[in-house]
Backbone as CSV, one residue per row, in Angstrom:
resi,resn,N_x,N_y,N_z,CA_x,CA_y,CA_z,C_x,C_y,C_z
1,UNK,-3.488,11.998,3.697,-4.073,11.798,2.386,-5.465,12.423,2.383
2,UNK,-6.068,13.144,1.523,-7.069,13.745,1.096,-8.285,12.741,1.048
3,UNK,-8.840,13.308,1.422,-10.536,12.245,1.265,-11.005,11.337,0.146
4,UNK,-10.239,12.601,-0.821,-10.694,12.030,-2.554,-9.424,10.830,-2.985
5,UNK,-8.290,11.358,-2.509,-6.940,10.361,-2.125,-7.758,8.543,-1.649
6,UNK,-8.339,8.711,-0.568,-8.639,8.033,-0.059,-9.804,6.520,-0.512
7,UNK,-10.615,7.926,-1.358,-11.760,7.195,-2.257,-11.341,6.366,-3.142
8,UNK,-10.032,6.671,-4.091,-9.728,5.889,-4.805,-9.455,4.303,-4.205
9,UNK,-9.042,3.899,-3.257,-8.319,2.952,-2.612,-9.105,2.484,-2.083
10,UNK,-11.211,2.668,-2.392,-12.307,1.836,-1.478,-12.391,0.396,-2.241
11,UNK,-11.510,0.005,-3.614,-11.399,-0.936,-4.422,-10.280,-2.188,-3.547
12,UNK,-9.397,-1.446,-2.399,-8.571,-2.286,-1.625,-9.185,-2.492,-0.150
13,UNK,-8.201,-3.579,-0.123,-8.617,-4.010,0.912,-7.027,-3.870,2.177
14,UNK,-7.752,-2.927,3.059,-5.878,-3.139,4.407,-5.629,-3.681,4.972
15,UNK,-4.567,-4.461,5.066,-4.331,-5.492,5.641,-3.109,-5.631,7.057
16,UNK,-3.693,-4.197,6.887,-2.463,-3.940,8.455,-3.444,-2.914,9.528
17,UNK,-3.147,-3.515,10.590,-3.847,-2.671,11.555,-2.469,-1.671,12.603
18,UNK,-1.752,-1.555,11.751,-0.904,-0.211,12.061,-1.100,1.223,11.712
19,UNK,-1.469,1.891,12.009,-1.606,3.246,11.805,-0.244,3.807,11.052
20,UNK,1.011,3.719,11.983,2.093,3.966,11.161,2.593,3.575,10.146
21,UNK,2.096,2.165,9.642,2.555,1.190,8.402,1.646,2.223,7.481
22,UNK,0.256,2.238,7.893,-0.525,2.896,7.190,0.023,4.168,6.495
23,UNK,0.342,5.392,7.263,0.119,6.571,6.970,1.628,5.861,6.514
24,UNK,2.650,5.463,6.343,4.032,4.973,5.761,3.364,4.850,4.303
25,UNK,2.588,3.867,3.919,2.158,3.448,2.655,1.160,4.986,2.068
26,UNK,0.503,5.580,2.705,-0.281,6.690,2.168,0.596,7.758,1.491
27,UNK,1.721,8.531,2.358,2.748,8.827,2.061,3.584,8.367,1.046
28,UNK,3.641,7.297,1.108,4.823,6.619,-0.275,4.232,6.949,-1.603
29,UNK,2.638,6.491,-1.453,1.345,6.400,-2.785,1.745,7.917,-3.558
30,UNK,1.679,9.298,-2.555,1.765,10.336,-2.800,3.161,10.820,-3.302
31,UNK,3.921,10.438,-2.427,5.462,10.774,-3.351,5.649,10.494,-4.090
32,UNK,5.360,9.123,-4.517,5.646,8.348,-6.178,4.725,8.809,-6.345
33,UNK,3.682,9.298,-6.444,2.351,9.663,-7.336,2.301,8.432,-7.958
34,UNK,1.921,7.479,-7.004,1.165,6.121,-8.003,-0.520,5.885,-7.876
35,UNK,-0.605,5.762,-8.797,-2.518,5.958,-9.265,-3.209,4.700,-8.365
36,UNK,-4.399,4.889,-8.466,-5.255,3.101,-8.707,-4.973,2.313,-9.505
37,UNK,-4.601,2.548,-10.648,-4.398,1.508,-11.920,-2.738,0.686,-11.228
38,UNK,-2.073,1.810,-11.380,-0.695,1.513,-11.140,-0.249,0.736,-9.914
39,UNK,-1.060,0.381,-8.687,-1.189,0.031,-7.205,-1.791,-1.000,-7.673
40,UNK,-3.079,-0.737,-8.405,-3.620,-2.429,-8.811,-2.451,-3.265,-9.404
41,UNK,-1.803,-2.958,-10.550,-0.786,-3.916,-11.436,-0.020,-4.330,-10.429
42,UNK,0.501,-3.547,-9.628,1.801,-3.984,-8.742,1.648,-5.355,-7.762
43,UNK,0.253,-5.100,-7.267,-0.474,-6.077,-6.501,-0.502,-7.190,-7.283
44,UNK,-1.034,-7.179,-8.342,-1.670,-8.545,-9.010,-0.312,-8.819,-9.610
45,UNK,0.882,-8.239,-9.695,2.033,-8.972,-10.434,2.703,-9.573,-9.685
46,UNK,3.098,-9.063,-8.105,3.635,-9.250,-7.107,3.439,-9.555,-5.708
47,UNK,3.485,-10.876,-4.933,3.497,-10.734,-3.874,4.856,-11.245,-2.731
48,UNK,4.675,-11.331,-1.624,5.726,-11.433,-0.806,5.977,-12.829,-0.306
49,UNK,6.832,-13.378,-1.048,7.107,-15.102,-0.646,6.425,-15.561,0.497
50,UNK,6.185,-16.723,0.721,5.712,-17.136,1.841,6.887,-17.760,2.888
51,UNK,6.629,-17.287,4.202,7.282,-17.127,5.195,8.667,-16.326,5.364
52,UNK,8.667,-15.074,4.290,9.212,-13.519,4.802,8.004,-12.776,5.632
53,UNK,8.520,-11.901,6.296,8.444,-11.093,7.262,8.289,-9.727,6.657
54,UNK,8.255,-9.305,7.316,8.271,-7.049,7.305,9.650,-7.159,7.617
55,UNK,10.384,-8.077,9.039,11.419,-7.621,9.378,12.147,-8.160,8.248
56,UNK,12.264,-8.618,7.092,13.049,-9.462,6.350,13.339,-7.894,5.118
57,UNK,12.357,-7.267,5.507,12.447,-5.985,4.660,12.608,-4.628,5.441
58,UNK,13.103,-4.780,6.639,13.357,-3.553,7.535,12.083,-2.655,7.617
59,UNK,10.729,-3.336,7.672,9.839,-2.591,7.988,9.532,-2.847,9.586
């Protein structure tokens, strides 16, 4: 991801200390071409039940 890529996303906060989860999610942002706005909504509409996993989602 591009520097300026990057700038947008100083509004989040990461919550994974994987490098590969990481550059997985940087990658995804770019294929869907999903914005800041659009990453914000998704966040604030949705989160991940409590007590699922990554493995519960094949990550």
């Amino acid at each position: 991801m591009e520097s300026k890529d990057l700038e947008q996303l100083r509004r989040f906060e990461v919550i994974t200390n994987s490098e590969e989860e990481m550059s997985r999610c940087e990658k995804l942002l770019e294929e869907k071409k999903i914005n800041r706005q659009e990453l914000a909504l998704i966040l604030f509409c949705l989160r991940v039940r409590h007590g699922l996993s990554r493995e519960d989602f094949g990550i």
